[in-house]
MMTF fields as JSON, N, C-alpha, C and O atoms, coordinates in Angstrom:
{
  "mmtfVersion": "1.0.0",
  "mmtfProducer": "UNKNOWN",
  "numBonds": 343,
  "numAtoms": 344,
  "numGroups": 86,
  "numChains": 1,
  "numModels": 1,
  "chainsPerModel": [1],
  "groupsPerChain": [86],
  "chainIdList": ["A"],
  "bondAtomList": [4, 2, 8, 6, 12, 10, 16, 14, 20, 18, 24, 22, 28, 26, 32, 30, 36, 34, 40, 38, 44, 42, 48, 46, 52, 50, 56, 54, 60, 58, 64, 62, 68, 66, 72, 70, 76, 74, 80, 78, 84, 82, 88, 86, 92, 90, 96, 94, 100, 98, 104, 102, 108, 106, 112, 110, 116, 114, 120, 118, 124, 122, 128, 126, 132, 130, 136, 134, 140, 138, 144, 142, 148, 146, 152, 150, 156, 154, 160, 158, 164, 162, 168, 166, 172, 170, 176, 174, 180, 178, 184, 182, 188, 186, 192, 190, 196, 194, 200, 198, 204, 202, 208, 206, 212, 210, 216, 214, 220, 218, 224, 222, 228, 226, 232, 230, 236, 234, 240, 238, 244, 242, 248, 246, 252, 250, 256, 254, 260, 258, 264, 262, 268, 266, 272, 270, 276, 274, 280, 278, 284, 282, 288, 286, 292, 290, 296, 294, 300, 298, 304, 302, 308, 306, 312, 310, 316, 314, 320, 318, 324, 322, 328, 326, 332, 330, 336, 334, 340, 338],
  "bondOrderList": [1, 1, 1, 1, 1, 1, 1, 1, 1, 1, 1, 1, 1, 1, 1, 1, 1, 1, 1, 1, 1, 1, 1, 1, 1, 1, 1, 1, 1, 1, 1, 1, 1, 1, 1, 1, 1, 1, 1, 1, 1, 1, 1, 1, 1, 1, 1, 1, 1, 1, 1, 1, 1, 1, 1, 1, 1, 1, 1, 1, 1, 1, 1, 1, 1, 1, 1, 1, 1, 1, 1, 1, 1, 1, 1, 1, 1, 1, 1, 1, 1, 1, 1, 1, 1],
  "groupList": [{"groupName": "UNK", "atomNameList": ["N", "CA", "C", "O"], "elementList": ["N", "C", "C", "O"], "formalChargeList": [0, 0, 0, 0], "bondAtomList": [1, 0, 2, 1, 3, 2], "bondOrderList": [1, 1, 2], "singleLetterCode": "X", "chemCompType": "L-PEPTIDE LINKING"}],
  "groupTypeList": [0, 0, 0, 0, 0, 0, 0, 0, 0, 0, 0, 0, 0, 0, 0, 0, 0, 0, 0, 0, 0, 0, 0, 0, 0, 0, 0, 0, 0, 0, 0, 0, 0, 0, 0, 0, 0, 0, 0, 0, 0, 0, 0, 0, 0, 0, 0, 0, 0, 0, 0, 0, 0, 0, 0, 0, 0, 0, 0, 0, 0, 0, 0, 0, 0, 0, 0, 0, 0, 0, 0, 0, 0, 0, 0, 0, 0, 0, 0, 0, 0, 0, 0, 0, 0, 0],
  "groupIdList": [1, 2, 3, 4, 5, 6, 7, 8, 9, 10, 11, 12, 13, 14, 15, 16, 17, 18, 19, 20, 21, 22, 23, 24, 25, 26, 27, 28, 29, 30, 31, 32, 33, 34, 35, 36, 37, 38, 39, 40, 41, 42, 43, 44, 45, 46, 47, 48, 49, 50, 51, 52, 53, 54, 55, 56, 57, 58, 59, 60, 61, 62, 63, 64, 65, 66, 67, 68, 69, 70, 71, 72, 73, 74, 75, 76, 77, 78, 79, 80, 81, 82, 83, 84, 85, 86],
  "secStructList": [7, 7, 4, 4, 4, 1, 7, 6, 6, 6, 2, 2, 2, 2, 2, 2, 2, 2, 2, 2, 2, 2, 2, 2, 2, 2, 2, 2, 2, 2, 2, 2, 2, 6, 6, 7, 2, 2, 2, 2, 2, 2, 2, 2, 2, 2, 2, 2, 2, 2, 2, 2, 2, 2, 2, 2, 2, 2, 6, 2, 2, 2, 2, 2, 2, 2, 2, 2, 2, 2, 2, 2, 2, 2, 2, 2, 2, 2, 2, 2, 2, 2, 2, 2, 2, 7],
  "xCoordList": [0.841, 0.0, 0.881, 1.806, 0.564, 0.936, 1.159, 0.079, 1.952, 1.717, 0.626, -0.27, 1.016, 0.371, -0.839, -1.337, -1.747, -3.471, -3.687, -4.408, -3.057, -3.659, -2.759, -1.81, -3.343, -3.003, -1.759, -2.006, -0.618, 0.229, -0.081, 0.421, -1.476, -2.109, -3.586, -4.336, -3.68, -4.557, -4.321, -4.934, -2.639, -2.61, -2.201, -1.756, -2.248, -2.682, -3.96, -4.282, -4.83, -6.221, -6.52, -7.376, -5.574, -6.265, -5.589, -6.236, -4.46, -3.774, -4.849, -5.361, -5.251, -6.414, -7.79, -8.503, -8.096, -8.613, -8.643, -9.62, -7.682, -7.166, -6.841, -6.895, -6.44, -6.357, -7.396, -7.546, -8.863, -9.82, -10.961, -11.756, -10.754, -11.27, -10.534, -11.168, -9.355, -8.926, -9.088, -8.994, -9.403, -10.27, -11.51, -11.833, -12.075, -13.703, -13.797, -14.777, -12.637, -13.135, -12.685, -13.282, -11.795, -11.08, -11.951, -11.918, -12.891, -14.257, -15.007, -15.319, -15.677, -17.088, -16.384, -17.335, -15.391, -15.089, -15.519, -16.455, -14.68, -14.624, -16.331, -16.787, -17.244, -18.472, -19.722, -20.647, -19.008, -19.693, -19.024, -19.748, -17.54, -17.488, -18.112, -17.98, -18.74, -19.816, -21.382, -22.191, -21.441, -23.006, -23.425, -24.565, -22.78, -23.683, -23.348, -22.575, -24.426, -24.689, -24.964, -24.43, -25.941, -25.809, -24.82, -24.847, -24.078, -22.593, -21.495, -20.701, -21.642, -21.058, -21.212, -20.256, -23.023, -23.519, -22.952, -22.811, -22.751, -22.46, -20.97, -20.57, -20.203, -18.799, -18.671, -17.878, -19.361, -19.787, -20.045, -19.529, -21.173, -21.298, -20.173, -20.062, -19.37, -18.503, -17.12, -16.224, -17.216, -16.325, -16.65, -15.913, -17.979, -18.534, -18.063, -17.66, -18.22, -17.648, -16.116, -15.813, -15.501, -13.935, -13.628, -12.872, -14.414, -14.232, -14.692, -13.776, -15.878, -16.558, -15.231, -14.711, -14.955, -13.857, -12.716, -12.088, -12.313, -10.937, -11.165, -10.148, -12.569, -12.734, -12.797, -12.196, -13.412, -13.396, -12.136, -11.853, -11.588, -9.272, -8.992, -8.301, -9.641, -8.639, -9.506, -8.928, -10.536, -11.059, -11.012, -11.507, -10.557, -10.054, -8.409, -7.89, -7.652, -6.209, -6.008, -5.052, -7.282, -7.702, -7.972, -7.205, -9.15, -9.653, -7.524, -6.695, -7.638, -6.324, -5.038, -4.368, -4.813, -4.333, -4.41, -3.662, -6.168, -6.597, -5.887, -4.915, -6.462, -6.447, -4.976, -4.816, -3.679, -2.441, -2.224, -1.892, -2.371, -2.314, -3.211, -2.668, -3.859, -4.683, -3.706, -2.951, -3.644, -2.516, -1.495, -1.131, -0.739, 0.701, 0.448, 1.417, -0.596, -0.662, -1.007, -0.689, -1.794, -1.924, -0.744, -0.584, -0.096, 1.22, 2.036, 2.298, 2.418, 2.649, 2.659, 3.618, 0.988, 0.306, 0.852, 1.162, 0.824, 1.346, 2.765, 3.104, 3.546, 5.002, 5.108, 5.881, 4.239, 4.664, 3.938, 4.71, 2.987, 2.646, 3.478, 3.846, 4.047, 4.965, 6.446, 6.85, 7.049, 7.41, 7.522, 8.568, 6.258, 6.246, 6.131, 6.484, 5.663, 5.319, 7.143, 7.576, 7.807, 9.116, 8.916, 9.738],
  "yCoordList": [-1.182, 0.0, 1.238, 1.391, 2.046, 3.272, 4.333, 4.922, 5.021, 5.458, 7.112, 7.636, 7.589, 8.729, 8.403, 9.34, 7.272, 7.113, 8.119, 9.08, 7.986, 8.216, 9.565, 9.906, 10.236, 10.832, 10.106, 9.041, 10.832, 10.128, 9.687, 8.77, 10.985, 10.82, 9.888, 9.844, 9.438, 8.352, 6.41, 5.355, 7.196, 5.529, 4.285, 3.278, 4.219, 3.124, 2.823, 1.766, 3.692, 3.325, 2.776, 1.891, 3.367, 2.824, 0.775, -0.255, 0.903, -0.57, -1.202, -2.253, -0.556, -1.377, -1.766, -2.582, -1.095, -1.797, -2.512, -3.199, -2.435, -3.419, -4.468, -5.395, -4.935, -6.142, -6.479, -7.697, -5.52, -6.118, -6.546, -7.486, -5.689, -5.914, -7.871, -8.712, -7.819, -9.429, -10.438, -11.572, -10.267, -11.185, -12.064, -13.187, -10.351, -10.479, -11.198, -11.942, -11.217, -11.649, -13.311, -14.152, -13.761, -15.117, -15.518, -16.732, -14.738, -15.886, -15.903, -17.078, -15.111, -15.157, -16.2, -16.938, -16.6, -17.658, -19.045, -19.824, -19.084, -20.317, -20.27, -20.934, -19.586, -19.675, -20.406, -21.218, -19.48, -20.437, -21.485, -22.35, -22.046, -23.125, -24.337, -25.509, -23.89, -24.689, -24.836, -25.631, -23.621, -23.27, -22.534, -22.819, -21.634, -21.215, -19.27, -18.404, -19.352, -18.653, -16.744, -15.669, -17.12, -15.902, -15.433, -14.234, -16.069, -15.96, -15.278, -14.385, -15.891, -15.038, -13.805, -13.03, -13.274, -12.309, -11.214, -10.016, -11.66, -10.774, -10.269, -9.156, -11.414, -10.897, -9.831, -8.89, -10.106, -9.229, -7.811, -6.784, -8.0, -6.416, -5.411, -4.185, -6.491, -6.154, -5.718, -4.949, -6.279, -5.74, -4.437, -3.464, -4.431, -3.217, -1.844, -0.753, -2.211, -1.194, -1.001, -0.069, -1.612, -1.712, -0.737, 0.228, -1.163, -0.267, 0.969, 1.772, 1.635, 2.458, 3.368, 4.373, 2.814, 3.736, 3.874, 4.932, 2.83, 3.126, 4.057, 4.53, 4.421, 5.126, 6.674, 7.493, 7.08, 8.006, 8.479, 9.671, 7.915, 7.975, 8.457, 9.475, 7.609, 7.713, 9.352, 9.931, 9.697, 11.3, 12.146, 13.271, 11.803, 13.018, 13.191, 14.28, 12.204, 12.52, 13.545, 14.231, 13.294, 14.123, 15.7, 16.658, 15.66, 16.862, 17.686, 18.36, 17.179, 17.777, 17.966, 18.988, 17.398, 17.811, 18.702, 19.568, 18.812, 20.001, 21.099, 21.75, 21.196, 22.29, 22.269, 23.468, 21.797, 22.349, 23.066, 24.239, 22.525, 22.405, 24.107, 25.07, 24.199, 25.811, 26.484, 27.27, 26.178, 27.6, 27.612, 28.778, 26.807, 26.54, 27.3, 27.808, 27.504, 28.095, 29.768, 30.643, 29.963, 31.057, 32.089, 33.307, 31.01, 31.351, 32.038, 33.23, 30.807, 31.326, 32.739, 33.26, 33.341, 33.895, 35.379, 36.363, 34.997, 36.054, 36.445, 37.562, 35.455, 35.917, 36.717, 37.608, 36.17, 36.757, 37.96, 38.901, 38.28, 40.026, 40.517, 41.544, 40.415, 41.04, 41.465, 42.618, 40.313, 40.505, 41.539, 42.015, 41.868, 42.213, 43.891, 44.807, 44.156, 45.553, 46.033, 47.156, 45.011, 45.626, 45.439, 45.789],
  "zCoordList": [0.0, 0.0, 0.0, 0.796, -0.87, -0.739, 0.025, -0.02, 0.773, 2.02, 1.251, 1.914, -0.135, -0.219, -0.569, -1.194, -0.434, -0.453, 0.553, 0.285, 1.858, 3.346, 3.479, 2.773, 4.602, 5.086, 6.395, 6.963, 6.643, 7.16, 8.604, 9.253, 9.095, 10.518, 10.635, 11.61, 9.808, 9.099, 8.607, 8.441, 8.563, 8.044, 9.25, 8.7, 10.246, 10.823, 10.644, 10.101, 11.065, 10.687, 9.744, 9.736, 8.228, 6.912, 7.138, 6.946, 7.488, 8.064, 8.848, 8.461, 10.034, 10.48, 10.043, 10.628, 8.946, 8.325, 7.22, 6.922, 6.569, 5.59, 6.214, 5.407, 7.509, 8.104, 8.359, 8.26, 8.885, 9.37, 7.848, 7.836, 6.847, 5.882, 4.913, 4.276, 5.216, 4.8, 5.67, 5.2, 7.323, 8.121, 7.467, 7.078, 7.686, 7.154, 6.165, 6.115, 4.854, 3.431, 3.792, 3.12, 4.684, 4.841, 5.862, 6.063, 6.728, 7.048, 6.312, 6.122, 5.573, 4.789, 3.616, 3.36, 2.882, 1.769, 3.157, 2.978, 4.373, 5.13, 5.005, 4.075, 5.81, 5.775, 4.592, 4.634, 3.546, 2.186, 2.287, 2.782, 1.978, 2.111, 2.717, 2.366, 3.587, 4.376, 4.357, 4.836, 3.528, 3.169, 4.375, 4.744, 5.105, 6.009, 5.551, 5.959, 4.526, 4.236, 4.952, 4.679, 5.823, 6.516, 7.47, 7.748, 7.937, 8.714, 7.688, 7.985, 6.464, 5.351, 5.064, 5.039, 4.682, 4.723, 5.795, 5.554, 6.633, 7.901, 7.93, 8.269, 7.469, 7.513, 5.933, 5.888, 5.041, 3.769, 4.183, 3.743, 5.351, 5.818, 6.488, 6.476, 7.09, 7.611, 6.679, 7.026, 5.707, 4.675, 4.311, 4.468, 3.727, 3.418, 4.217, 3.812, 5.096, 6.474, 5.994, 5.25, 6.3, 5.961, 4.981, 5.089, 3.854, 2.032, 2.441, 2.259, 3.007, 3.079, 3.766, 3.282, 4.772, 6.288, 5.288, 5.329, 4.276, 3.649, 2.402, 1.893, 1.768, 1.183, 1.681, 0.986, 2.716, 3.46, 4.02, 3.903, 4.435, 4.547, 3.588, 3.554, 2.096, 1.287, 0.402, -0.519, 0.8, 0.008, 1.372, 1.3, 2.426, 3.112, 2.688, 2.933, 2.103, 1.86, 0.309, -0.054, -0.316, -1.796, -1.186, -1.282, -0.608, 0.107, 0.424, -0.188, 1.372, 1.868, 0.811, 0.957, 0.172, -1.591, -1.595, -1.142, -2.564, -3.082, -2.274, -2.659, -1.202, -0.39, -0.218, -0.447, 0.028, -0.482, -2.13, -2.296, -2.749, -4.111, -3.985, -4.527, -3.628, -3.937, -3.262, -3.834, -1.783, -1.382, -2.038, -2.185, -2.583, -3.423, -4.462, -5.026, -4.852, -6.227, -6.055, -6.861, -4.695, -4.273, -3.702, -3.622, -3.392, -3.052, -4.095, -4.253, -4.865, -6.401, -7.192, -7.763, -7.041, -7.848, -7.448, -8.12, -5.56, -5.284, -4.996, -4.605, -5.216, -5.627, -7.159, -7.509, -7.759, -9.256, -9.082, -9.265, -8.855, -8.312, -7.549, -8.119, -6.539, -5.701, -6.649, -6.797, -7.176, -8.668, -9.64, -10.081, -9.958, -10.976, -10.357, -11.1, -9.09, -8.322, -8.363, -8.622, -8.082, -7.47, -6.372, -5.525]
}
């Protein structure tokens, strides 16, 4: 995994759930294997959760981008005016 998905104050969390999200997926296969179907279902939901929390990590580390990426440029904009004043 990439460490720049996450935010650097984020990524244990995103680790904890990428471990808890490959639990979940290595009971729900054992579960079907057996046919017990709704025990599966459940660890499914529980994945769901996992993706959802690692998606949310991973568009607050976008969010926070952007928002460098604008002052950097604001920054920028106003060196080259200051610049150009003398």
């Amino acid at each position: 995994m990439s460490n720049n998905i996450f935010l650097a104050s984020d990524y244990h969390d995103a680790i904890r759930h990428i471990k808890a999200y490959e639990y979940y997926h290595e009971n729900a296969l054992q579960h079907m294997s057996v046919h017990e179907y709704d025990k599966a279902a459940a660890y499914h939901q529980n994945m769901i959760q996992s993706l959802n929390e690692l998606q949310r990590l991973k568009n607050k580390k976008q969010i926070a981008d952007q928002v460098l990426n604008t002052i950097k440029s604001e920054q920028q904009m106003q060196y080259v005016i200051n610049r150009f004043r003398g």
